[in-house]
C-alpha positions in Angstrom: 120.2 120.9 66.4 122.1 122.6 63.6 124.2 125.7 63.7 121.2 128.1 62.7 118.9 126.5 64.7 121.3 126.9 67.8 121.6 130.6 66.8 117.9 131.3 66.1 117.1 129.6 69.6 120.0 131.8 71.4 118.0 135.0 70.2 115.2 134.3 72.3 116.5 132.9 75.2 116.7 134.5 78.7 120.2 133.6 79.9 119.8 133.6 83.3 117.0 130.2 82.3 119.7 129.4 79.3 120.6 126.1 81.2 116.7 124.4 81.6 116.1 125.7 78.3 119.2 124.3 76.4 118.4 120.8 78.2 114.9 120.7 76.6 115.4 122.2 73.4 118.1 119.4 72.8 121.1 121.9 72.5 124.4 119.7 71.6 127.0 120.5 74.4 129.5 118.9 72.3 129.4 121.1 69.7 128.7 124.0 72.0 131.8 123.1 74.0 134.0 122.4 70.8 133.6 125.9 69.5 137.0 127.6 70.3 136.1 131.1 69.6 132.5 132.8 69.5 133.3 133.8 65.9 132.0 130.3 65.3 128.5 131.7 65.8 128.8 135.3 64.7 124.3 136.2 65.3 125.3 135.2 68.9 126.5 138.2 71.3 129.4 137.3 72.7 128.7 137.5 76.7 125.9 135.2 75.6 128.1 132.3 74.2 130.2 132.7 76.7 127.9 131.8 79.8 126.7 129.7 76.9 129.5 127.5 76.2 130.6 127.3 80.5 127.5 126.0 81.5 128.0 123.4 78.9 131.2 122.6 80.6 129.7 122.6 84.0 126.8 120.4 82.6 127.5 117.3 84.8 128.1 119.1 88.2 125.2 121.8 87.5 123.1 118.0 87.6 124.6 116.3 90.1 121.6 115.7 91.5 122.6 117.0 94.6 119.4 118.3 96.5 120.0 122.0 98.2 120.6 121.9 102.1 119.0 124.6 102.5 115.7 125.6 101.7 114.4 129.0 101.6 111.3 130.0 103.0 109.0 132.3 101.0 109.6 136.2 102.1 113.1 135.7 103.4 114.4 138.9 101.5 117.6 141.0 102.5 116.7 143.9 102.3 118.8 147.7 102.2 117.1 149.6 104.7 116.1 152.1 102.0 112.7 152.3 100.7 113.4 153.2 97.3 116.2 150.6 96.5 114.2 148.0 98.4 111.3 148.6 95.7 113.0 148.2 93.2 114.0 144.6 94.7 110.6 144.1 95.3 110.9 144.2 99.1 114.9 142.9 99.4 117.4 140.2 97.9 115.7 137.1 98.2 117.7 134.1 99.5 118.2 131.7 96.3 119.1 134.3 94.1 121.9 137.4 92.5 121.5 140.6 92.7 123.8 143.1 90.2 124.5 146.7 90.9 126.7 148.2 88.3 127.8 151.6 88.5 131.0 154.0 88.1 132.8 155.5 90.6 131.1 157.6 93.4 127.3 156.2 92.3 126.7 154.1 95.4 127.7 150.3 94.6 130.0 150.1 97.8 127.8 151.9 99.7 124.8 149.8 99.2 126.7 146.7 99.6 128.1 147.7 103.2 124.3 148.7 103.7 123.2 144.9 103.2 126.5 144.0 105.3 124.8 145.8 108.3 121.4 144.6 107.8 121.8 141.5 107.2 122.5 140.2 111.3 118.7 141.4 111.7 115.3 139.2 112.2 113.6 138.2 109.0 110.5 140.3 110.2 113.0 143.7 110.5 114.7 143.1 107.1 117.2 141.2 107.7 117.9 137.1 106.9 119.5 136.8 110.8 122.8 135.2 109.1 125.9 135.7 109.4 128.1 137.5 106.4 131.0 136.4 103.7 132.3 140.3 102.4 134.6 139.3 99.2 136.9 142.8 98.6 138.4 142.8 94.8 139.8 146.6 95.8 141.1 146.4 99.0 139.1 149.5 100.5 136.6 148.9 102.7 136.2 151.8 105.2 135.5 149.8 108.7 134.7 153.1 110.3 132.2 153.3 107.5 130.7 149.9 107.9 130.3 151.3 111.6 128.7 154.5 111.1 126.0 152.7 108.7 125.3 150.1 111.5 124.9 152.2 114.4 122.7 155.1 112.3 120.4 152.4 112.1 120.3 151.7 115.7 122.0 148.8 115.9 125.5 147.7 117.9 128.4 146.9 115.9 128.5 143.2 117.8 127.4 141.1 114.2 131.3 142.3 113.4 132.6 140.1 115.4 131.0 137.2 112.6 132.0 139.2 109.5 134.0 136.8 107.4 136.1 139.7 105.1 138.7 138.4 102.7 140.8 141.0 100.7 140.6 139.2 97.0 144.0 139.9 94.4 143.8 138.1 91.5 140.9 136.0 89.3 142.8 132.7 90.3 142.5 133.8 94.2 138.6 134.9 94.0 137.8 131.6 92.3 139.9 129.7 95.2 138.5 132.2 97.7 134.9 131.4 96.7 135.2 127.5 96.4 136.3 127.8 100.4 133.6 129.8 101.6 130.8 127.9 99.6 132.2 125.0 102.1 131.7 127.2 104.6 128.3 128.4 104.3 126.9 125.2 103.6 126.4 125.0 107.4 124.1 127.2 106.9 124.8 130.1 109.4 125.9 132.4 106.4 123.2 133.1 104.1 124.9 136.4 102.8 127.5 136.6 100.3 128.4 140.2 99.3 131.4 140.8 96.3 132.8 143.7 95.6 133.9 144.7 92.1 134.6 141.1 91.4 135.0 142.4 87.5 138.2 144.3 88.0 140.1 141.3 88.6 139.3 140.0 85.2 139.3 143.5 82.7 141.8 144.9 80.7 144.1 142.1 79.6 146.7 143.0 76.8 144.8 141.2 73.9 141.7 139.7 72.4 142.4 136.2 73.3 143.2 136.9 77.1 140.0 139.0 77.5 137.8 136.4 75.7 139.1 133.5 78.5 139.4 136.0 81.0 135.5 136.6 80.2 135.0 132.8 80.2 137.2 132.5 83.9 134.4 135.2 84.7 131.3 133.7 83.3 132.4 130.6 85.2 132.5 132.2 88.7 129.2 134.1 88.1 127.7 130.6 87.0 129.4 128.9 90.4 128.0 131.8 92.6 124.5 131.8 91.1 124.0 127.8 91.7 125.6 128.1 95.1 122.8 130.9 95.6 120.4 128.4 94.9 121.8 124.9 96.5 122.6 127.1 99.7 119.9 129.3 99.8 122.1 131.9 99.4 121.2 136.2 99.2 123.8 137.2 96.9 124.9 141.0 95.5 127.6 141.3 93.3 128.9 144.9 92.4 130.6 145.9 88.8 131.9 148.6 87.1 130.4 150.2 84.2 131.7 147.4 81.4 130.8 146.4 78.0 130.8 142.3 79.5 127.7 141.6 81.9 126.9 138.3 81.1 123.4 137.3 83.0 124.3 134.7 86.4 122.2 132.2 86.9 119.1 133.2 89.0 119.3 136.5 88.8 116.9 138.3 90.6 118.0 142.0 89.2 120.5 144.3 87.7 120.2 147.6 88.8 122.4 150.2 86.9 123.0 153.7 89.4 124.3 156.7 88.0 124.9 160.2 89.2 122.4 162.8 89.0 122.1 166.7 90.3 123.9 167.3 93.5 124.3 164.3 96.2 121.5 162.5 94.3 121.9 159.3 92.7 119.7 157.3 90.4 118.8 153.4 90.8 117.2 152.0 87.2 116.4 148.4 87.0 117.7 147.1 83.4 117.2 143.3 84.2 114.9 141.4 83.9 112.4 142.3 81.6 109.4 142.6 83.0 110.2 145.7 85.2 113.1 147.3 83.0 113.4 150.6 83.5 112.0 151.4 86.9 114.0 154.0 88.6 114.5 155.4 92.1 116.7 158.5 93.7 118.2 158.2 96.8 121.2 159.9 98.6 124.5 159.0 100.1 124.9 160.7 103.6 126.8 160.8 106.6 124.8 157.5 107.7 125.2 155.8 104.8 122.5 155.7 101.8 119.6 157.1 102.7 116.0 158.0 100.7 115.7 161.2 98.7 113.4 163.3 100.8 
């Protein structure tokens, strides 16, 4: 396929399905791969090539072949405990797939991840995936005593801690390292829950175009490794972000959801991904328990 044809093809793809659809349109990896800059292709946005160009790179292990180990059952979803943020998910994060919230400070993303944290020990038929949890920190500041209080306001003893696997992340190079060892680990199958916070910031605000652009692509690649990994493993994956011009689509990726502050305690879920239920919003509260429904 020509350069316009490979452009024209890019404009109507879903990224999160780029792969499958590359392999049957014909796509040339070579070329794809051989493009240094995304200036090479100027109608394609540049988050796109990016994911673009490193899962032509990962073409070979992406088809390994390899069968997944484990299997997930239909309605094994994690879900948050709150009503309005588990509509939007359409009942919970479903093992297999990757699950975005993006958000500034104070909108809830830590919150909401912690929430899954504590849920996620629980019987499928009570919300939970009865798995054990992988909790990747890229700031350093989880509040235990937090993690706590959410746990036992929904009835439940803080005994699951005892299985938390937590692992303070510092740099890119260390969360890709950091990953690759507990995708070994939870191929055994006891942890279905992986759970990153503001994996992002370890990538943003290098000093010049060229670092950001393969700081995007180190990026692209670990979103491509966890969404794959979500798959193979039957994994329930939730990644948070800040608010950032780069959001490349993972693999599998069952939603983005965007929160925001609104009047008061109140914060505001929107879906923005995928398409088919863009823009449905919810408002729910942060209290003392942790995030509750707005009454």
């Amino acid at each position: 396929m020509d350069r316009r044809g490979f452009e024209a093809a890019v404009e109507f793809l879903d990224v999160s399905d780029v792969y499958h659809e590359a392999k049957a349109n014909g796509l040339s990896y070579d070329s794809l791969v051989g493009a240094d800059q995304p200036q090479a292709f100027p109608r394609v946005p540049s988050d796109r090539f990016i994911l673009l160009r490193e899962l032509a790179k990962m073409d070979k292990p992406v088809n390994s072949g390899i069968p997944p180990r484990h299997v997930a059952k239909p309605g094994e979803k994690l879900g948050s405990g709150v009503s309005s943020i588990d509509e939007l998910l359409d009942g919970g994060v479903r093992r297999g797939r990757f699950v975005q919230l993006l958000g500034g400070p104070g909108t809830g993303k830590s919150q909401l991840l912690m929430q899954f944290c504590a849920r996620a020990h629980l019987p499928v038929n009570q919300g939970g995936l009865s798995s054990r949890v992988v909790y990747l920190d890229c700031k350093g500041d989880m509040n235990v005593k937090r993690l706590i209080k959410i746990s036992n306001a929904g009835g439940e003893n803080t005994s699951w801690l005892k299985t938390l696997y937590y692992s303070v992340v510092f740099s890119a190079d260390e969360l890709h390292s950091t990953v690759d060892s507990v995708l070994n680990l939870m191929r055994r199958g006891k942890r279905r829950v992986l759970l990153v916070d503001s994996g992002y910031t370890l990538f943003a605000f290098r000093h010049s175009k060229k670092d950001q652009y393969e700081s995007d692509a180190s990026y692209t690649r670990l979103l491509i490794k966890l969404g794959f990994a979500a798959k193979r493993y039957g994994l329930a994956v939730v990644m948070t972000e800040p608010e950032t011009g780069f959001t490349p689509y993972p693999p599998l990726l069952q939603a983005r959801i965007n929160l925001r502050k609104g009047p008061g305690d109140i914060r505001i879920a929107q879906v923005t991904e995928p398409k088919g239920v863009r823009g449905s919003e919810q408002q729910f509260i942060i209290s003392e328990e942790g995030v509750v429904d707005k009454i």
